[in-house]
N, C-alpha and C positions, 0 to 999 in steps of 0.2 A: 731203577734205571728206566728209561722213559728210551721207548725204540717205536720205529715204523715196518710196515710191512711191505709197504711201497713206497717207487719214489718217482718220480716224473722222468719220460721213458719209457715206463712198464706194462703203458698200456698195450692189450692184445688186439689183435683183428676181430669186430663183432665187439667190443666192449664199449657199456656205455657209460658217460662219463656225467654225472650228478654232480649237482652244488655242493655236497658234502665233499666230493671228492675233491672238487676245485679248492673250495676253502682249504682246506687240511694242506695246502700247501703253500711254501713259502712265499713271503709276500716279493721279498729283495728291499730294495733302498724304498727308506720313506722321510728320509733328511740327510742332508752334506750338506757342510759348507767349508770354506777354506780360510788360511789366514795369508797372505803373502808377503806381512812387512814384521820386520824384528819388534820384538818386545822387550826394551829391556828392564834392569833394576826390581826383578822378583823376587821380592827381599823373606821376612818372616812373618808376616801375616798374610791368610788365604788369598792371592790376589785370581779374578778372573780372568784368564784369557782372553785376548781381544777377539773379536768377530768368529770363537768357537762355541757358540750358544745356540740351540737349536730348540724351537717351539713347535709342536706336534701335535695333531690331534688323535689318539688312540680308539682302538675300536677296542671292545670287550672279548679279554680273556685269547691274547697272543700275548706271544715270546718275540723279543727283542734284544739285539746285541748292538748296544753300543761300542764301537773303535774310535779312539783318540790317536794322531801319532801327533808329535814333533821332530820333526828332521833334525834339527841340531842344539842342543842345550850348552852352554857353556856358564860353567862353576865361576865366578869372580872374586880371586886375590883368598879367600877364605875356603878351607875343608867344612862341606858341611853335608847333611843327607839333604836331598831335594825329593818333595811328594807334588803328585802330579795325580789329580782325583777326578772323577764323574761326578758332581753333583745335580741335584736335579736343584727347577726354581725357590727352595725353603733354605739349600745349601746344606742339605742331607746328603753325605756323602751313598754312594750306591756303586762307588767302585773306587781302588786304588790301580792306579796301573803302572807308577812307578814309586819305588820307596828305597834307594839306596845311598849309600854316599858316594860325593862327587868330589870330587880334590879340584883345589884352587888350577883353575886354567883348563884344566876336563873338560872335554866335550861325549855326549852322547846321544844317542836317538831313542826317542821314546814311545812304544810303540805297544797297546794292547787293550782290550775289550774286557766289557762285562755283559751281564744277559741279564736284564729283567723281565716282569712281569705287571706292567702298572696297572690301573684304574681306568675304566674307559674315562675320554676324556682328553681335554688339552693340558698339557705338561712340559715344563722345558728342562734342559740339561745341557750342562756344560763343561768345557773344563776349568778346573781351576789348578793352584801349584803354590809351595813355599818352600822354604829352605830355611835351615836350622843356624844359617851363619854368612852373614853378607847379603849378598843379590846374584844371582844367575840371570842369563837372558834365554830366550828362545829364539834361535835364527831362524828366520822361514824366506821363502822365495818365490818365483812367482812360476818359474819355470821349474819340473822334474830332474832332481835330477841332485844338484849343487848347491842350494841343501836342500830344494823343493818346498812347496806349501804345508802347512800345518793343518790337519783337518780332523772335522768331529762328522763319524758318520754314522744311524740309525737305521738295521735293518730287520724288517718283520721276518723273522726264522720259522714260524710256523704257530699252531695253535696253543695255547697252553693245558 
């Protein structure tokens, strides 16, 4: 298990504060982007998500979590399981974040992260998504809220 001793805050009165200290801590957002218009017809082959593809340049030897959500999925006419993955630009999966089944007419939201460690370096990643039976769609919007935008977001968590 990988733990800290401190955390930003902790500094005392009289303390001095060095590059190493600075670095060792989180970076926050280093990509978002969003999607605001429906997708539909995501049938059984890996299709990508529209405008949830994010190209980055990495520095060496940090920790990154990637968050994917979609507001709203909707199952079409067939039961099927719907996978919804992080790949990066080879199409290496590097994360599952949803893998269930979704019955005909279903709606859900899908929502969850993964944390790597890449290569310093420019590297992209996106989502992609299939289903086992028919086409699903992904509702997105432009406003918060009813079903909201669909977004892929990239944040430096700290060093590795």
């Amino acid at each position: 298990m990988t733990t800290r001793a401190t955390v930003p805050g902790t500094i005392n009165a009289g303390d001095t504060v060095a590059e190493t200290d600075v670095n060792n801590q989180p970076g926050g957002w280093c990509g978002y982007v969003t999607a605001t218009s429906n997708q539909t017809g995501i049938g059984t082959s890996v299709t990508d998500l529209t405008s949830l593809t994010i190209t980055y340049t990495f520095p060496a030897s940090r920790r990154y979590k990637i968050t994917g959500h979609l507001p709203l999925i909707v199952q079409n006419t067939s039961n099927g399981f719907v996978k919804v993955q992080i790949r990066d630009g080879s199409n290496n999966v590097v994360g599952t974040i949803f893998d269930t089944t979704v019955y005909s007419g279903e709606r859900a939201t899908v929502h969850g992260s993964t944390i790597i460690a890449p290569s310093s370096g420019s590297a992209t990643y996106k989502l992609s998504a299939f289903t086992s039976a028919n086409t699903f769609d992904v509702d997105a919007g432009s406003t918060p809220g009813d079903p909201g935008p669909a977004y892929l977001l990239i944040e430096d968590i700290g060093p590795a």
